[in-house]
C-alpha positions as a printed Julia matrix, in Angstrom:
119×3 Matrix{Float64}:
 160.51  206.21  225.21
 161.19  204.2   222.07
 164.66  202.85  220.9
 166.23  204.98  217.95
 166.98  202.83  214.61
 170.37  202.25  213.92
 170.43  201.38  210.0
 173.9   198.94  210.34
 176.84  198.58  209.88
 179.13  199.24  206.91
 182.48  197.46  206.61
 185.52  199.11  204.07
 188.01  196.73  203.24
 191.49  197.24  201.53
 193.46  194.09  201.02
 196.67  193.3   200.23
 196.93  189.3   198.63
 199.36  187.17  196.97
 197.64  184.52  196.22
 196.79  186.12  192.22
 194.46  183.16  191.14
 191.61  184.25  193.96
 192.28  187.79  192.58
 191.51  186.4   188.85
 188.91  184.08  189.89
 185.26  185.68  189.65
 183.85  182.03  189.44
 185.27  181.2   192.86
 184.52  184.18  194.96
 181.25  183.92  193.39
 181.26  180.72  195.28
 182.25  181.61  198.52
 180.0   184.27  198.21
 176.79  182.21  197.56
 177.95  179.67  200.72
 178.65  182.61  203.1
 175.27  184.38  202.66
 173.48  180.94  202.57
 175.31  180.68  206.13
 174.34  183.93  207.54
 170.65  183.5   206.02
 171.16  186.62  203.83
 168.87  186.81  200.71
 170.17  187.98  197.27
 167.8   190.29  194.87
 170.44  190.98  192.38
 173.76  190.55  190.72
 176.08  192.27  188.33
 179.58  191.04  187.28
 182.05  191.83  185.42
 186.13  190.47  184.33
 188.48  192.87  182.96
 190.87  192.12  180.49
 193.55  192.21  182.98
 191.39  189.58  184.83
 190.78  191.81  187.85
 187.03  191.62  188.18
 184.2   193.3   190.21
 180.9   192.52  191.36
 178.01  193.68  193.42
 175.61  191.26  195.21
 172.38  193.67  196.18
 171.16  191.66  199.18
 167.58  192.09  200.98
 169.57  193.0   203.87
 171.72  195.49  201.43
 174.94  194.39  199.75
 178.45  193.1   199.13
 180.91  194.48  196.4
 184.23  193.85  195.62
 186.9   195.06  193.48
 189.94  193.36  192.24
 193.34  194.81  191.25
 195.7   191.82  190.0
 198.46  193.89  188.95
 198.7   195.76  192.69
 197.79  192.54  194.59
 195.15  193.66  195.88
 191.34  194.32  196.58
 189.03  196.47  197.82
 185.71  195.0   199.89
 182.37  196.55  200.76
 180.08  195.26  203.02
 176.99  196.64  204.63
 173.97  194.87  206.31
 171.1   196.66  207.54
 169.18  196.54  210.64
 165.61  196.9   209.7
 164.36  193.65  211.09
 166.8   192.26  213.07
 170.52  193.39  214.23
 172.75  192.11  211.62
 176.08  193.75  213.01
 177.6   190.8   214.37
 177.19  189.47  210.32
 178.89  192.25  208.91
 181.79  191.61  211.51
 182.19  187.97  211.08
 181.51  187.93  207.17
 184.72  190.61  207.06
 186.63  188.11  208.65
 185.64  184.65  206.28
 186.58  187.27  203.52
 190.33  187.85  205.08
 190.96  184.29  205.78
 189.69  183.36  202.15
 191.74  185.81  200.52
 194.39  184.7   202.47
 195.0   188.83  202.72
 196.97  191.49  205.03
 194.46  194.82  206.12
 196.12  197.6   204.51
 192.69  199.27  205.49
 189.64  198.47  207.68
 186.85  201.23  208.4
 183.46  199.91  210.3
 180.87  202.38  209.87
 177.84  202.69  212.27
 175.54  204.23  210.04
């Protein structure tokens, strides 16, 4: 009997941070961004960016493995988070766990919501 495929694991992320410069600061999640998935040995294949006048900002990294996105709301403090990592060649769950967690601590943030998906 063979092992059914489990695609991954998709991580929803509501956060709550008063710390308004990493809310305003594209550059610098940008940043962390590029030395977390150099840490987990993730591969980018595409990016799109943008900053609002209100300098909340939002961007999708597509990854090989599948993506991160984020979405920033200055003027409510806070941020939503989307990550998901797919399983097709190796079991990146654990990843999609721990990255959740670097993004907390960086945001300095309080969970207002946290849904894991097994998809």
């Amino acid at each position: 009997m063979f092992e059914r495929y489990k695609p991954g694991k998709h991580l929803l992320l509501t956060l709550q941070v008063s710390n308004l410069e990493l809310l305003c600061s594209l550059d610098g999640f940008m940043t962390f961004c590029t030395e977390r998935i150099k840490a987990y040995d993730l591969q980018v294949v595409g990016l799109s960016s943008h900053v609002f006048d209100g300098d909340g900002y939002t961007a999708a990294i597509c990854l090989k493995e599948s993506h991160i996105c984020i979405h920033t709301w200055p003027e409510f403090n806070q941020l939503t988070l989307d990550i998901y990592l797919c399983n097709y060649l190796k079991d990146n769950s654990e990843k999609v766990f721990q990255l959740g967690e670097d993004f907390k601590k960086y945001f300095e943030a309080e969970v207002l919501n946290e849904t894991m998906v097994n998809r």
